[in-house]
C-alpha positions in Angstrom: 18.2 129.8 64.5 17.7 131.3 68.0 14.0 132.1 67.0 12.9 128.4 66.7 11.8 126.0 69.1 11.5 122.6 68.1 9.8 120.4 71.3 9.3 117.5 69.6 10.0 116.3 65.7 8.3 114.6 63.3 5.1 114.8 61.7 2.3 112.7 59.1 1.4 114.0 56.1 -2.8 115.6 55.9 -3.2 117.8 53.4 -1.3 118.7 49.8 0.8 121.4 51.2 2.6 118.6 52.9 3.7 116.7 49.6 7.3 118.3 49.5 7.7 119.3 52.7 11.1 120.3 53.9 11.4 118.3 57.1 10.9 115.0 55.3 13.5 115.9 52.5 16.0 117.4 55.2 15.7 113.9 57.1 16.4 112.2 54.4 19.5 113.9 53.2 20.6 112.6 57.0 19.7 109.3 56.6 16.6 109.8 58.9 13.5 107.7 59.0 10.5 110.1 58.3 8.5 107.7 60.3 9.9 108.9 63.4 7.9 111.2 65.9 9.7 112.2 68.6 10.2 114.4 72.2 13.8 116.6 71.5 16.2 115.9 74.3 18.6 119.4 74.3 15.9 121.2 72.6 12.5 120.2 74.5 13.1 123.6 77.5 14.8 125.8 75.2 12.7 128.4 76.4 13.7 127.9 79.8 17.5 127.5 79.4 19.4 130.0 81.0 23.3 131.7 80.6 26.1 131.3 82.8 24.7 134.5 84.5 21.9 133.1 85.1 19.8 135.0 82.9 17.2 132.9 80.1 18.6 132.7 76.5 15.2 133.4 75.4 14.6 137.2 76.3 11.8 139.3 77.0 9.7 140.5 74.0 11.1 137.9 71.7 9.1 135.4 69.4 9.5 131.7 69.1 8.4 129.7 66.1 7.2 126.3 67.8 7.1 123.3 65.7 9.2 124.1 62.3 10.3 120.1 62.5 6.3 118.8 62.9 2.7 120.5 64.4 2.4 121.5 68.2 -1.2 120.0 67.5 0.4 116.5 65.9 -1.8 113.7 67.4 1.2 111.8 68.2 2.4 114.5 70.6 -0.5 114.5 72.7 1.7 112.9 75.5 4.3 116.0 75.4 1.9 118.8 74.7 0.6 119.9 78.8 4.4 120.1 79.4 5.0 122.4 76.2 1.4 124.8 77.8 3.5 124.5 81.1 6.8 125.9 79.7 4.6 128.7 77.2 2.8 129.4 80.7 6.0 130.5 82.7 7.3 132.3 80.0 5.0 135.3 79.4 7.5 137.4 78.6 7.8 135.5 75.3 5.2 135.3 72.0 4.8 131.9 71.1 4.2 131.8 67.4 2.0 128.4 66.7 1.2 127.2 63.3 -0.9 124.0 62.2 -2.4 122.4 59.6 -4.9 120.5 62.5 -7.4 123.4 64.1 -10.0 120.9 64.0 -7.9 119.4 67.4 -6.9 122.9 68.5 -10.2 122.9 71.0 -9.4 120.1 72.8 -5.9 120.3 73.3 -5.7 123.5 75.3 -5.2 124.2 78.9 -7.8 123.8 81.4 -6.5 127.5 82.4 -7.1 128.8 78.9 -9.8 131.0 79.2 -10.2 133.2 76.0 -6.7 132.8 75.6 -3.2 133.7 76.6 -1.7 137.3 75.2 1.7 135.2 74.3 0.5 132.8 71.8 0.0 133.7 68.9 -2.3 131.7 66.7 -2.0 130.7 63.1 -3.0 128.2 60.7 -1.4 126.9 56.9 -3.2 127.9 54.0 -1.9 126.7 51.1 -4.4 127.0 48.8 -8.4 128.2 48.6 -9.5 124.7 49.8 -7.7 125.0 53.2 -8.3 128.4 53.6 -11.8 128.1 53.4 -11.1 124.7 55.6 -9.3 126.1 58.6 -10.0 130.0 58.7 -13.8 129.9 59.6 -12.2 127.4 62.5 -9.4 129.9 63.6 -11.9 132.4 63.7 -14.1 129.8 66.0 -11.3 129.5 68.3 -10.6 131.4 71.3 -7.1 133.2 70.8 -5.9 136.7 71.6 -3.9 137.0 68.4 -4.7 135.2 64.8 -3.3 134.9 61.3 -2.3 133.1 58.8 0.6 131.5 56.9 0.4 130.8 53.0 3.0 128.6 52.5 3.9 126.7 50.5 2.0 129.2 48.6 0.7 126.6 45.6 -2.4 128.2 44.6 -4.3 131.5 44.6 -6.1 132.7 47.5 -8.5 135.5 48.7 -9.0 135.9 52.0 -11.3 139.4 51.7 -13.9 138.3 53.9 -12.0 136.9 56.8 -10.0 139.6 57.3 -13.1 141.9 57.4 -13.6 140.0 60.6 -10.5 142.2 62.4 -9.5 139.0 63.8 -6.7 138.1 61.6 -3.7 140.6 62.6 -0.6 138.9 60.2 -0.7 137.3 56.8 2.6 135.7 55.9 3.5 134.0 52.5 6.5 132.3 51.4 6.9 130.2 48.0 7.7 126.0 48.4 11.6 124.3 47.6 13.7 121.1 47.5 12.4 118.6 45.3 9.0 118.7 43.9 8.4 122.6 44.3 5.7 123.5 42.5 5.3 127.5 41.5 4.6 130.0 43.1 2.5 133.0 41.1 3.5 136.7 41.0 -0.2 137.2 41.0 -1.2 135.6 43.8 1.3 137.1 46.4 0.0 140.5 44.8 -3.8 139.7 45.7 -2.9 138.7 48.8 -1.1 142.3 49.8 -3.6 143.9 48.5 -6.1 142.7 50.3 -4.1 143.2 53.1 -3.5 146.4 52.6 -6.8 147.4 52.1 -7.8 146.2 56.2 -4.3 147.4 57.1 -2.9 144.0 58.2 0.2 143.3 58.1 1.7 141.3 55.1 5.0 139.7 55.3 5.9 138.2 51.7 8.9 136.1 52.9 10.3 134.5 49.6 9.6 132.9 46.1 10.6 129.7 46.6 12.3 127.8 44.1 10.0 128.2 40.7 8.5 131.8 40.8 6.3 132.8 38.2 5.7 136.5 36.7 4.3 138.0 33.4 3.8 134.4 32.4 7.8 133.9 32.6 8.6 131.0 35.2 11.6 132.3 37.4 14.4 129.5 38.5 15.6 131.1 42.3 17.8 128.9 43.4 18.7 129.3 47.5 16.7 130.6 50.6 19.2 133.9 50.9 18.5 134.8 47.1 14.5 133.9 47.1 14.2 136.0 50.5 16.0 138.6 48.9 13.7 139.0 45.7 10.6 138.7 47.8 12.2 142.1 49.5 12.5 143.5 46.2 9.0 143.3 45.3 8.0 145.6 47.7 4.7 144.0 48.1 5.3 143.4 52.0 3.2 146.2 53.9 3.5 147.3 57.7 0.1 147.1 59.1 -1.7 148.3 62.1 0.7 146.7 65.5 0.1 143.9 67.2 -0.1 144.6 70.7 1.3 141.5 72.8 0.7 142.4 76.4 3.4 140.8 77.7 4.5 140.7 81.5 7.0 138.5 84.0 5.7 135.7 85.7 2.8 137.1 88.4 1.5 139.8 85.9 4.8 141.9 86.8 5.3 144.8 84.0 8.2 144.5 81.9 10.6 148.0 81.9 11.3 148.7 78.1 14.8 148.8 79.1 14.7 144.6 79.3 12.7 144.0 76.2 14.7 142.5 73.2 16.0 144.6 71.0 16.8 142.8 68.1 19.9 143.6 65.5 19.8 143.7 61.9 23.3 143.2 59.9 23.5 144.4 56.4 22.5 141.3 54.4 19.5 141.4 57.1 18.0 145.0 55.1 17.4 142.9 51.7 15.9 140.0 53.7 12.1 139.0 53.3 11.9 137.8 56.5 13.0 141.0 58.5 9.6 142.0 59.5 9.0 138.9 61.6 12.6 137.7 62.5 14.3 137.9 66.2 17.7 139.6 64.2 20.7 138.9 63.4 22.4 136.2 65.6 25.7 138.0 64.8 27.4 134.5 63.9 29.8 136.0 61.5 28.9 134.1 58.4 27.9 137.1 56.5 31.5 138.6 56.8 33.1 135.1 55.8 
């Protein structure tokens, strides 16, 4: 996916969200040791890569999920990480999304340059559950970031998140249900609080799929792929546009970007039934859909 960037791999377990994570069970279906943490060779300056022409990959006004494969805040990664500010830093032109299950190391681990924070990173911490949102919110909230939310996933247990949102700080609430082996359910119920609370601050909510066990009315739901639990989360209707997140974004030296070079992104058909539309980079036009 052109929207990923994955400068190192790896992770260690901390919390119960962890307990069927993907990474692990996608490792081991290649016959990789989960023990392993380390620095990606083709993939550690992805954002700097450039075209035959010359031009970067990455464009202007795109967003990169950092970290999918561990946590940009991983304690093993320590070593790697004032590289990873250094590449983040040159590219202003891009948002940065960062997710982790760690904020109790985010203060430590940021640039000496940081100030009150960098308008392309976007901050946001897991919150699986009540426990570890009312563990690592009132933290996000300490922190000093431009741009803040959350991500409930794997969503295994209800959560309201009323009185941190009446903070304004939190500007995108995403939730997505858990897979592979061990997934536990995900509750109709829960995903409806959630947008509803949402709604009523006018952030935005982005209900990106059920995951594999989805329960409703009291009726557990067996969904069985990513395309098809994406696609019933879009059905729901219970993702809601909120007020826009304005990313000031520029060229290196503070230059102004002309909207004619910002990335426009494209969506096929399959991508109009897809949960994850409101926070994707587009189709990658790779022709699969057509085969």
């Amino acid at each position: 996916m052109h929207d990923i960037w994955n400068p190192w791999h790896g992770c260690k377990k901390c919390s119960e969200g962890c307990e069927n994570c993907y990474m692990y069970f996608l490792d081991a279906q290649r016959g990789k040791n989960d023990a392993d943490i380390y620095r990606t060779k083709a993939g550690f300056n992805y954002p700097l890569s450039k075209d035959r022409s010359g031009h970067y990959k990455v464009k202007s006004g795109e967003q990169l999920r950092v970290c999918m494969t561990s946590d940009f805040f991983l304690e093993e990664a320590d070593e790697w990480r004032v590289e990873a500010w250094n590449i983040i830093r040159s590219r202003p032109d891009v948002v940065f999304f960062l997710l982790t299950k760690r904020p109790q190391r985010v203060r430590d681990c940021l640039p000496d340059d940081w100030g009150d924070g960098w308008e392309n990173v976007f901050f946001n911490v897991s919150c699986e559950n009540q426990k570890r949102a009312d563990e690592r919110i009132p933290i996000l909230l300490s922190l000093p970031f431009k741009h803040k939310g959350i991500m409930c996933a794997p969503f295994i247990g209800s959560v309201s998140i009323r009185e941190y949102l009446a903070t304004g700080q939190l500007e995108q609430v995403i939730c997505d249900g858990e897979n592979y082996a061990g997934a536990r359910p995900c509750h109709y119920e829960w995903v409806k609080q959630l947008s509803d609370e949402c709604r009523e601050f006018n952030v935005t909510f982005v209900f990106c799929g059920t995951g594999r066990r989805f329960v409703k009315d009291g009726r557990e739901y067996r969904i069985e792929g990513n395309a098809l639990q994406s696609e019933q989360a879009h059905k729901s209707e219970l993702s809601f546009k909120g007020k826009p997140i304005n990313f000031k974004l520029t060229r290196q030296l503070g230059f102004k970007i002309a909207d004619k070079d910002y990335y426009k992104p494209y969506f096929g058909g399959k991508c109009q039934t897809c949960g994850m539309k409101p926070i994707c980079n587009g189709c990658t036009r790779c022709g699969k859909c057509e085969q």
